[in-house]
Every structure is written in structure tokens, then in C-alpha cells.
DORO-164673 format. One record per residue (C-alpha): residue in one letter; x, y, z. Coordinates in Angstrom, 2 decimals, decimal comma. Example, Ala and Ser with C-alpha at 12.3 -4.5 7.8 and 13.67 -1.06 7.14 Angstrom:
BEGIN
<code->a east->12,30 north->-4,50 up->7,80>
<code->s east->13,67 north->-1,06 up->7,14>
This chain:
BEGIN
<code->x east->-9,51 north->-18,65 up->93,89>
<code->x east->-11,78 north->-18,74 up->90,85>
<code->x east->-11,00 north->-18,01 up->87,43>
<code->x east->-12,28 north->-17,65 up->83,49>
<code->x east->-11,76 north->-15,60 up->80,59>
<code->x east->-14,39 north->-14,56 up->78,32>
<code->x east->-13,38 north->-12,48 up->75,10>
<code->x east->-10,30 north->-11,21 up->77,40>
<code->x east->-11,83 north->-10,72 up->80,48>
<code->x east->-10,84 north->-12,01 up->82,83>
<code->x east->-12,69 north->-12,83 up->86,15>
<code->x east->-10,97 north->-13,82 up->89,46>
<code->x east->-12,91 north->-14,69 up->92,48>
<code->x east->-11,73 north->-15,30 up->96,14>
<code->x east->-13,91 north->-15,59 up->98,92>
<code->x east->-14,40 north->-15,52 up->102,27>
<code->x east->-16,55 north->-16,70 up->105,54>
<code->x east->-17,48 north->-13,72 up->107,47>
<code->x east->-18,22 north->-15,39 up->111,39>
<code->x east->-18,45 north->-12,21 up->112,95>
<code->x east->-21,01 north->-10,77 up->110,91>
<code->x east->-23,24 north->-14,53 up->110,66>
<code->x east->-25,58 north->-16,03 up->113,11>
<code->x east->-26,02 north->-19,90 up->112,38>
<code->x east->-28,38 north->-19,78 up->115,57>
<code->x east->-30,81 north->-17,33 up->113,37>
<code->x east->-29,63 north->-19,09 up->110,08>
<code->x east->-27,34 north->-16,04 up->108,73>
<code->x east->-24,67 north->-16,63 up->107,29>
<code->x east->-22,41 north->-14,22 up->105,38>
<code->x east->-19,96 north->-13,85 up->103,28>
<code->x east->-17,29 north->-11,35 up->101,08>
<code->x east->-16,63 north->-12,47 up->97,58>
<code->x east->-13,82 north->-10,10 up->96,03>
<code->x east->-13,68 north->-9,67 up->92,46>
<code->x east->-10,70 north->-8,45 up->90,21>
<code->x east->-11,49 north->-8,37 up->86,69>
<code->x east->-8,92 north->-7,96 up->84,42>
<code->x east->-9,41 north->-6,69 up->80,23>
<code->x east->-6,61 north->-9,00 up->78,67>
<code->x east->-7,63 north->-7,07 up->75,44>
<code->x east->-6,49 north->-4,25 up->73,38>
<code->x east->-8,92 north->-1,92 up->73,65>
<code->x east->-10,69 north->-0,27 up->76,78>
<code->x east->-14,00 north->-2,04 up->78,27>
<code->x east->-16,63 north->-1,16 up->80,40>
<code->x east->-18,80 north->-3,48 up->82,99>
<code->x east->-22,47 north->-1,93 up->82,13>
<code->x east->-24,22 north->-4,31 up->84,73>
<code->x east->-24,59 north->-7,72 up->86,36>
<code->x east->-26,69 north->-10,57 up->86,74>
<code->x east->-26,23 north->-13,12 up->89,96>
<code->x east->-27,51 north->-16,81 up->90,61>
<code->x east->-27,27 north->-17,01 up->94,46>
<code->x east->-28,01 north->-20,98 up->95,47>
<code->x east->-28,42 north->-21,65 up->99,02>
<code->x east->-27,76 north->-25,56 up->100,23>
<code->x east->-31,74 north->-26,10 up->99,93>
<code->x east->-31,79 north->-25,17 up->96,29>
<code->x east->-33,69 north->-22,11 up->96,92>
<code->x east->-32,44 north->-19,57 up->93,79>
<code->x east->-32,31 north->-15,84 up->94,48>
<code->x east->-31,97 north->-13,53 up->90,95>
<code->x east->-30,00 north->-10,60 up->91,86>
<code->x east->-29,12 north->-8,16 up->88,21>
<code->x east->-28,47 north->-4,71 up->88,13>
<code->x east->-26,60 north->-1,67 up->86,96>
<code->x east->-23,06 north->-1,70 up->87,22>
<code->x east->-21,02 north->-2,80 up->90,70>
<code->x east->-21,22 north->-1,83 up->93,97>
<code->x east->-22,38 north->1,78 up->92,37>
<code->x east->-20,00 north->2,34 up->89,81>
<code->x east->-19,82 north->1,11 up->85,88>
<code->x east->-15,93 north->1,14 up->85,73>
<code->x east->-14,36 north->1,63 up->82,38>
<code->x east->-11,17 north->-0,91 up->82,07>
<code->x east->-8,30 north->-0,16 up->79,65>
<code->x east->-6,31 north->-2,61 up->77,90>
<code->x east->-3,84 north->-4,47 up->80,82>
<code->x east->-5,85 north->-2,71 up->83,93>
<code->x east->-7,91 north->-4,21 up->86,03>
<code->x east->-10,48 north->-3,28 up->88,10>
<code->x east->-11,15 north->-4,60 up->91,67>
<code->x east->-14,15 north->-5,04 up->94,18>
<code->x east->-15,49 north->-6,34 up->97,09>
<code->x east->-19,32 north->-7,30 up->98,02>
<code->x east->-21,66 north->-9,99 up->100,04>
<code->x east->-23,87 north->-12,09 up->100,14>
<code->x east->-26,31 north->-13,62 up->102,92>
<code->x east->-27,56 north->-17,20 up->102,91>
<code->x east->-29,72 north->-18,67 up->105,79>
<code->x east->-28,20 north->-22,06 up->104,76>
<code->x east->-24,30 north->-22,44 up->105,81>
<code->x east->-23,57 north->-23,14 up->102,55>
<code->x east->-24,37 north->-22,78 up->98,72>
<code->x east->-22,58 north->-21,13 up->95,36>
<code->x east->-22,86 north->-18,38 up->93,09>
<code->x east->-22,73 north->-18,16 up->89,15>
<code->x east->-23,52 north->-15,21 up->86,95>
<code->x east->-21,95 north->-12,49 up->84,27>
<code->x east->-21,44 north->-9,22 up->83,52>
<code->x east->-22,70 north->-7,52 up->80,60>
<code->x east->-19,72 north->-5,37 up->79,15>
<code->x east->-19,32 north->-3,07 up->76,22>
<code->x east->-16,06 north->-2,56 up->74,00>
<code->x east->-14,54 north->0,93 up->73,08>
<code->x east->-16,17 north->0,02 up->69,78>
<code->x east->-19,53 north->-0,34 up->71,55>
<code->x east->-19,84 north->-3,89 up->70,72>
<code->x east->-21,65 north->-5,29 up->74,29>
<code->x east->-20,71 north->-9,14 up->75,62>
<code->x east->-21,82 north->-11,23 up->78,69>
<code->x east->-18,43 north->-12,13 up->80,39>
<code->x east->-19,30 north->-14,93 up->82,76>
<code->x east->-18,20 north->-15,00 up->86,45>
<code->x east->-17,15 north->-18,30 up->87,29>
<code->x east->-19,46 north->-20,21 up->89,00>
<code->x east->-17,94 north->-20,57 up->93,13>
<code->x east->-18,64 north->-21,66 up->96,53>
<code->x east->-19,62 north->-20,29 up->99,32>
<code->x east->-18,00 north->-22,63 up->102,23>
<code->x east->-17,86 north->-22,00 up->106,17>
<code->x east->-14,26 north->-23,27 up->106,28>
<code->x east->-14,90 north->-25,63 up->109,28>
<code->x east->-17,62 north->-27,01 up->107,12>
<code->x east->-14,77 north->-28,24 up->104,19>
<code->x east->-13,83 north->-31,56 up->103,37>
<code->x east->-9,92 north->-31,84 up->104,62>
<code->x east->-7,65 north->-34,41 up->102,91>
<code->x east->-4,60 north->-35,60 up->104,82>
């Protein structure tokens, strides 16, 4: 799991290797990242839209940005979280993610609260330590 908190938010990220839906023999690979963000704050926020940094093992950089999440622009309130799940394709089997989300305060004041940067792993592709 991946974690930071910007301006309490907080931004948890767990993902995972989806085998059935790849095909290393036509270089796809896929996975779910699931996202729970969480306003530590004490007054209500809402995630206006989001900007992605998808890095494949080749270095090749895709810009994904956009309204809101997986079609909605969820307002937060202070101790409630908000929860999501989405994917991403790479025709490498590995690479990493970074980005943010632009959010605005009840007060209308708007901040980037970063995502923290994570990998994207086939997990018989992961270093083991015994």
C-alpha cells in the first residue's frame, strides 16, 4: 500500500496484477489500482479532476488528466472518505504511476493533492527476500 497526505488528504493506493485480463504474448498487461482518499480536515472537499504520469519499463510517458474520477467529482466531508477503483494498460510488464488531484475546499480555495508515486509489479516479476 501507498500513502501521503497533502493539506489533509490523504491518498492510499493498493494495487493489483490483473493475469486474466493481460496478454504478455501481445505485450498487455493490466492492472487495478484502488484508491481511498481520505479529507483528514475540518471542512468538506471536493476532487475537481486528475492528472496521471503512466511510465512503462521503456520510459515511454503517457499524460492521462481529466475531469473528476471514474465519472464522478465526489464531494468529501471532514473524516469521510471516498473510494475507487480503475486501470491501467502497459505493453511493458512493468512500470509506475505518479500524479494529483486538483481539489477545492468548502471555502473554494483549490489545491493539487499528490497521489503517491507507485508500482505497477507482475508479482512473479518481484524481488523476494528470504
Amino acid at each position: 500500500m501507498y500513502e501521503c497526505v497533502t493539506d489533509g488528504v490523504k491518498v492510499r493506493v493498493k494495487t493489483d496484477y490483473l493475469e486474466d485480463q493481460s496478454a504478455p504474448e501481445d505485450r498487455r498487461y493490466v492492472w487495478a489500482y484502488t484508491v481511498e482518499i481520505s479529507n483528514l480536515t475540518e471542512q468538506s472537499v471536493q476532487l475537481i479532476s486528475r492528472k496521471w504520469l503512466i511510465t512503462d519499463a521503456l520510459g515511454h510517458v503517457e499524460h492521462v488528466q481529466g475531469e473528476g474520477v471514474v465519472g464522478d467529482q465526489p464531494h468529501i466531508e471532514p473524516g469521510g472518505k471516498f473510494r475507487y477503483t480503475s486501470g491501467a494498460p502497459l505493453s511493458t510488464p512493468s512500470g509506475f504511476m505518479q500524479g494529483s488531484y486538483e481539489m477545492r475546499t468548502a471555502e473554494g480555495t483549490n489545491f493539487a493533492a499528490r497521489v503517491p508515486d507507485f508500482s505497477l509489479d507482475r508479482p512473479d516479476d518481484r524481488a523476494q527476500l528470504h
